[in-house]
C-alpha positions in Angstrom: -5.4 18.4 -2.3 -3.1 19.7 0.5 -2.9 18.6 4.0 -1.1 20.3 7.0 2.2 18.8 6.4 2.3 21.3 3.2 2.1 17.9 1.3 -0.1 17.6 -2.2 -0.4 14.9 -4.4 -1.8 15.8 -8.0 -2.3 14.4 -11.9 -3.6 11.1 -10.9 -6.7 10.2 -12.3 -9.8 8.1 -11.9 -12.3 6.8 -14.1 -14.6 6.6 -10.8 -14.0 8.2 -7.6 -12.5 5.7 -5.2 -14.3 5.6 -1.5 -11.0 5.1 0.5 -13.1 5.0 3.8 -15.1 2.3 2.1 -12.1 0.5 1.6 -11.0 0.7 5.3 -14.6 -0.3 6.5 -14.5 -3.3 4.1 -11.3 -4.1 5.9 -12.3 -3.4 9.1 -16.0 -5.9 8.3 -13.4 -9.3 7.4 -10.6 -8.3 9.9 -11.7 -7.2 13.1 -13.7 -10.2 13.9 -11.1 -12.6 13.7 -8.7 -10.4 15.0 -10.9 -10.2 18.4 -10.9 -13.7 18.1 -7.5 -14.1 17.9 -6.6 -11.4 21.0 -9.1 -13.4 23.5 -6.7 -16.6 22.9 -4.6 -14.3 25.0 -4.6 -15.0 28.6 -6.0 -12.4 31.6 -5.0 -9.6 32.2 -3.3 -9.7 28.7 -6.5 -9.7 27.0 -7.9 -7.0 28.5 -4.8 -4.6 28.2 -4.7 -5.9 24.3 -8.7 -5.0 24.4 -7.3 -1.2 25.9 -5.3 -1.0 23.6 -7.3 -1.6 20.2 -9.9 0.5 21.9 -12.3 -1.9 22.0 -12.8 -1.2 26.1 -12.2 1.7 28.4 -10.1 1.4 31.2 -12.5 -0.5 33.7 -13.4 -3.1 30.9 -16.4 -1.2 29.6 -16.5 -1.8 25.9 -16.8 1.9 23.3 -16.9 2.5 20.2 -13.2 3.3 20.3 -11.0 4.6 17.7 -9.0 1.5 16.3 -6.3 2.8 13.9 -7.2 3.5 10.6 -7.0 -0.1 9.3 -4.8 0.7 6.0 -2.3 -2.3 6.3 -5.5 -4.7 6.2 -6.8 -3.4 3.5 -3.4 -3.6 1.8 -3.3 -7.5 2.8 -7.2 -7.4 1.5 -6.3 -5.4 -1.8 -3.2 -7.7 -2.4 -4.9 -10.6 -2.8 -7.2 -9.0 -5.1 -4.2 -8.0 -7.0 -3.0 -12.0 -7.4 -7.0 -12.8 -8.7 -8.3 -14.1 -5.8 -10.8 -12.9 -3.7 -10.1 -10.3 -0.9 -11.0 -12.5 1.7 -8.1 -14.9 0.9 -5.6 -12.0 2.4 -8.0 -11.7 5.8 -5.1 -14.4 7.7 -3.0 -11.4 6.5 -4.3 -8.6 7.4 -4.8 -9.5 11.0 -1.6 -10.9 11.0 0.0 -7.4 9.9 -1.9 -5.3 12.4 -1.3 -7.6 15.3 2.1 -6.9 14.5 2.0 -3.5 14.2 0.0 -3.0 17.7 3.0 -4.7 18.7 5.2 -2.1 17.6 2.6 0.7 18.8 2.5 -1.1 22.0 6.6 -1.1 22.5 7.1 2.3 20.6 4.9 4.6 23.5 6.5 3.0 26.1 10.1 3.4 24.8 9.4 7.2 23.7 7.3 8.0 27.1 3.9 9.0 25.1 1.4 9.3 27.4 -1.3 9.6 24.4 -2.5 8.0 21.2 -5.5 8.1 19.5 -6.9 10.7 21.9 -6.5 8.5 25.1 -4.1 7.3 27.5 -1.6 4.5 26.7 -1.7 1.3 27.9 1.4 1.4 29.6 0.4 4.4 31.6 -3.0 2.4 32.5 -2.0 -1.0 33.1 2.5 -0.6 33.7 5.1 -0.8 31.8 5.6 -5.0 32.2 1.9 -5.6 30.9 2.2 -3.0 27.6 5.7 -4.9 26.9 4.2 -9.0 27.6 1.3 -7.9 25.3 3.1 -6.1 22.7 5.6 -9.3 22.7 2.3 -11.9 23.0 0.9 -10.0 20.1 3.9 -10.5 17.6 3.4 -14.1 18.3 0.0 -14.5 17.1 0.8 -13.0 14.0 2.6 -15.7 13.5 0.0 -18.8 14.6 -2.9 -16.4 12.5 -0.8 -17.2 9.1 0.0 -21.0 10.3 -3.9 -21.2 10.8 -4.8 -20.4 7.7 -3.3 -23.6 6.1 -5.5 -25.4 7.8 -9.0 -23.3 8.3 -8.2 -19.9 5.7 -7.8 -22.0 2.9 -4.1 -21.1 1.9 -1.7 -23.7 1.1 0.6 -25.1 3.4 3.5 -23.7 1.2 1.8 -20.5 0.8 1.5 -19.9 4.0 4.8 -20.6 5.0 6.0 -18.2 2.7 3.6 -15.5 4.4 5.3 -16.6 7.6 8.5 -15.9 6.3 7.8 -12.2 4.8 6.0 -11.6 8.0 8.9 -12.4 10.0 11.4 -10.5 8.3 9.4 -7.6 7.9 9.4 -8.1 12.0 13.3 -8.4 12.4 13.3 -5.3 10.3 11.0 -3.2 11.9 13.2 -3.9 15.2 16.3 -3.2 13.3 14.9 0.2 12.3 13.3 0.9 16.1 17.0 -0.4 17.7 18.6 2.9 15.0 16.1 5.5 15.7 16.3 5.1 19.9 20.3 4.7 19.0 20.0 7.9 16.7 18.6 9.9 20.1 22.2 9.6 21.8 23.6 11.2 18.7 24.1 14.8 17.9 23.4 14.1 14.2 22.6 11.2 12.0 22.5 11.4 8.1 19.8 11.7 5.6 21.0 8.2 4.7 20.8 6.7 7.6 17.3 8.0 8.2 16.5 6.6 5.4 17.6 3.5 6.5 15.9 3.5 9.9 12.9 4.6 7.9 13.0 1.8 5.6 12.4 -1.0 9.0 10.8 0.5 11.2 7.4 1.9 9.1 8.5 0.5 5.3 8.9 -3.1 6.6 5.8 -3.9 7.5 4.2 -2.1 4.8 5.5 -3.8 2.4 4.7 -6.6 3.6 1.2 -5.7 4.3 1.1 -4.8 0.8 2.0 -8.0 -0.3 0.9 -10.9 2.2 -2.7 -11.2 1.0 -0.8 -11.9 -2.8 1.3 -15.0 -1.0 -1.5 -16.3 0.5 -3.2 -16.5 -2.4 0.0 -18.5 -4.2 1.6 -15.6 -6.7 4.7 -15.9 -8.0 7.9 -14.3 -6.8 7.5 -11.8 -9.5 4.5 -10.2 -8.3 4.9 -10.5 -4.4 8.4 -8.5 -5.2 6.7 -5.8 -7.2 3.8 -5.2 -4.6 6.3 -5.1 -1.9 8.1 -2.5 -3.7 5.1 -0.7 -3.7 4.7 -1.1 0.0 8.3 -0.1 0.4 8.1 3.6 -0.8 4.2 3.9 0.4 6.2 3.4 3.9 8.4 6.1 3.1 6.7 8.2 2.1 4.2 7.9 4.8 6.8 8.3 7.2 8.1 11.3 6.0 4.5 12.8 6.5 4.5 10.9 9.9 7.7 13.0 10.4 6.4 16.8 9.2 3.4 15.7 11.6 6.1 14.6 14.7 7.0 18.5 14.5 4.5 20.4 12.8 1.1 18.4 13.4 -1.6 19.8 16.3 -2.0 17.5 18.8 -6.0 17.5 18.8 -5.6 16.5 15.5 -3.0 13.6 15.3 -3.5 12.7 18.9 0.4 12.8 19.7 1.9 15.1 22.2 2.7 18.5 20.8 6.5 18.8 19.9 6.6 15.0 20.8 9.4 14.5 18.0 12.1 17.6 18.9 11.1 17.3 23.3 13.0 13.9 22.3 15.3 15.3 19.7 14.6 12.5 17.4 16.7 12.6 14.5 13.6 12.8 12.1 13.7 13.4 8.0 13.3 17.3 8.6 16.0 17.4 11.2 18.7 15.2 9.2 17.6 17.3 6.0 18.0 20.1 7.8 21.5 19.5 9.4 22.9 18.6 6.0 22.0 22.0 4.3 25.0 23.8 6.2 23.9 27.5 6.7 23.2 29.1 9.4 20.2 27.7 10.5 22.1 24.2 10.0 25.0 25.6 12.3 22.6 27.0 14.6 20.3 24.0 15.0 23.4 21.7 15.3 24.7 23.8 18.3 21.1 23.1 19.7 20.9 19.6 19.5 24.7 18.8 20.9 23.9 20.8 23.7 23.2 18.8 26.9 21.2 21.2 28.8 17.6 21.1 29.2 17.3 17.7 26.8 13.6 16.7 27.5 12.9 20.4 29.4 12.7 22.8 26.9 9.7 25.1 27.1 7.2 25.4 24.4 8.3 28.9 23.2 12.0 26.7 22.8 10.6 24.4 20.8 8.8 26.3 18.3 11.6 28.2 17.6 13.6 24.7 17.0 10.9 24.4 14.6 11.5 27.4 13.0 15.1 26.7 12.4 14.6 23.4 11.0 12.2 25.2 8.7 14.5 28.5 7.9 17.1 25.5 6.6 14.9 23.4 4.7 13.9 20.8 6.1 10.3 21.0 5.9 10.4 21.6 2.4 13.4 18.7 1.8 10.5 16.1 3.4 8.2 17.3 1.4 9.8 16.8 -1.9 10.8 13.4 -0.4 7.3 12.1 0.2 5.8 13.3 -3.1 9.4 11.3 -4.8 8.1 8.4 -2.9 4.8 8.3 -3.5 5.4 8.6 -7.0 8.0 5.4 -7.3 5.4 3.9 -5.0 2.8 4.0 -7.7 5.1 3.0 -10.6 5.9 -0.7 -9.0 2.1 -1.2 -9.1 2.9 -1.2 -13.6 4.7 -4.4 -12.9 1.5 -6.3 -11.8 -1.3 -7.6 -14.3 -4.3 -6.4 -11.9 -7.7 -5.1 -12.8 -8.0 -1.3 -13.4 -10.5 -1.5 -10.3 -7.8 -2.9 -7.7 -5.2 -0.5 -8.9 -7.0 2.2 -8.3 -7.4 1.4 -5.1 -4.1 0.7 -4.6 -3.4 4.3 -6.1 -6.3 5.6 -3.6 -4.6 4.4 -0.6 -1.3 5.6 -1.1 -2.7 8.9 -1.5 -5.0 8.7 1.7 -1.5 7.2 3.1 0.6 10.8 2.6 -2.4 13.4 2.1 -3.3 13.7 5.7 -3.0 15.3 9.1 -3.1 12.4 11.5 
């Protein structure tokens, strides 16, 4: 199976075919619910730029059929719990906790990188201002936090339990900042390392994938042992995703992901393919270096520019280099799920998801 990106993921194998979109809907069914339930706590007009913003409503308050987000880190919190032999809707508390926080993230991220788009419609902060996308991106994180404190008392975790959800949801938080603080920091810079992409990588999309990927487990009172092992998991299913994330930043169409063509090079992000690319050293290297330390025309280069940036990334590897890289993820990824006594059923829908995670186009 290959997707745009040039990415294909082969030799794993099934007894059964696993229905990934079954999987998200199941997540969707336990999570969503509480989720709006937890959003209307928010006071007005927060709650109705939150609604916007999980497309739940249009922009005058009408409510659609909107497209949510794919719901994967929910059905990692849902799948985790599984994992620790309990039942999925034990990880529910963490699975709404997980995408409040990323919305949060989503919320912060379009404003800071001026996308007018996602999921095929405006952003919030074009609709509703830049002070209400950043009050409800910040009021958002927040409940993340009261949804895993709740479910001591009405989710049926223990108060120990969840406190230890609380603090892998909070660091995976701190992180994700950490990693959003280096990649608008990366922006000012001519060139940044494959190493230090990494790194901003690792917070801001591995975080909170990992900790998706283990919160339902916590919840449901696993040891140390497994909750480490899952998160690992999480870990390099967040890289890898965001190497993907990064071939579709340059190379995806926009009616397909719903992002702004060129969005990635019209802000000369310092992506995987670019950093890859800059380290190679040829003349493409030298060439797109030159580019990218030169002031003129940052943010105004015209589309015919741009593809050819493209193409030099491309002529010096870096497509191919982020390939390679998500497929070496995905496949570490996989091997931390060998460290946890799970059913064969769960784990292969652990191994379903990552590939749905890094075989795609959006």
């Amino acid at each position: 199976m290959e997707s745009r990106t040039g990415f294909a993921v082969g030799g794993t194998a099934h007894a059964e075919p696993v229905s990934v979109p079954e999987l998200l809907a199941r997540s969707r069914t336990l999570c969503t619910p509480p989720l709006r339930a937890t959003v209307a706590r928010l006071a007005a007009p927060m709650d109705t730029v939150a609604a916007y913003h999980f497309g739940w409503i249009d922009r005058d308050g009408t409510p659609v059929e909107g497209d949510g987000g794919k719901a994967v880190r929910p059905a990692l919190a849902l799948l985790s719990a599984q994992a620790a032999g309990a039942a999925a809707e034990v990880g529910v508390p963490g699975g709404v906790a997980v995408e409040l926080v990323h919305n949060f993230s989503l919320l912060h991220d379009d404003l800071m990188d001026g996308d007018e788009t996602r999921r095929h419609r405006a952003t919030a902060w074009t609709v509703f201002g830049p002070a209400q996308a950043i009050l409800v991106g910040d009021a958002l994180a927040t409940l993340g936090t009261e949804v895993l404190l709740d479910a001591a008392v009405t989710g049926g975790a223990s108060p120990a339990d969840a406190a230890r959800a609380v603090r892998l949801l909070t660091t995976a938080t701190r992180r994700l900042i950490d990693g959003q603080a280096m990649d608008v920091a990366f922006e000012q810079r001519d060139s940044v390392t494959v190493a230090e992409c990494l790194e901003m990588e690792g917070g801001k999309t591995a975080a909170l994938l990992a900790a998706a990927s283990a919160i339902g487990a916590v919840l449901a009172g696993a040891d140390d042992k497994v909750s480490d092992a899952l998160q690992r998991y999480g870990h390099h299913l967040g890289l890898a995703f965001q190497a993907v994330d990064d071939l579709l930043g340059i190379w995806g169409a926009t009616e397909v992901t719903g992002k702004p063509h060129w969005g990635d090079l019209r802000q000369r992000k310092k992506s995987l393919p670019v950093a890859a690319a800059l380290a190679e050293g040829g003349a493409a290297s030298r060439r797109l270096a030159g580019q990218l330390a030169d002031p003129k025309g940052r943010g105004e280069e015209s589309e015919p520019e741009l593809a050819a940036r493209a193409a030099l990334i491309e002529e010096a590897g870096g497509r191919a280099w982020t390939q390679e890289e998500a497929r070496r993820q995905h496949t570490t990824a996989l091997a931390a799920l060998d460290e946890v006594p799970m059913s064969d059923g769960v784990r292969e829908h652990f191994v379903a998801l990552a590939e749905f995670v890094v075989v795609r186009e959006r």
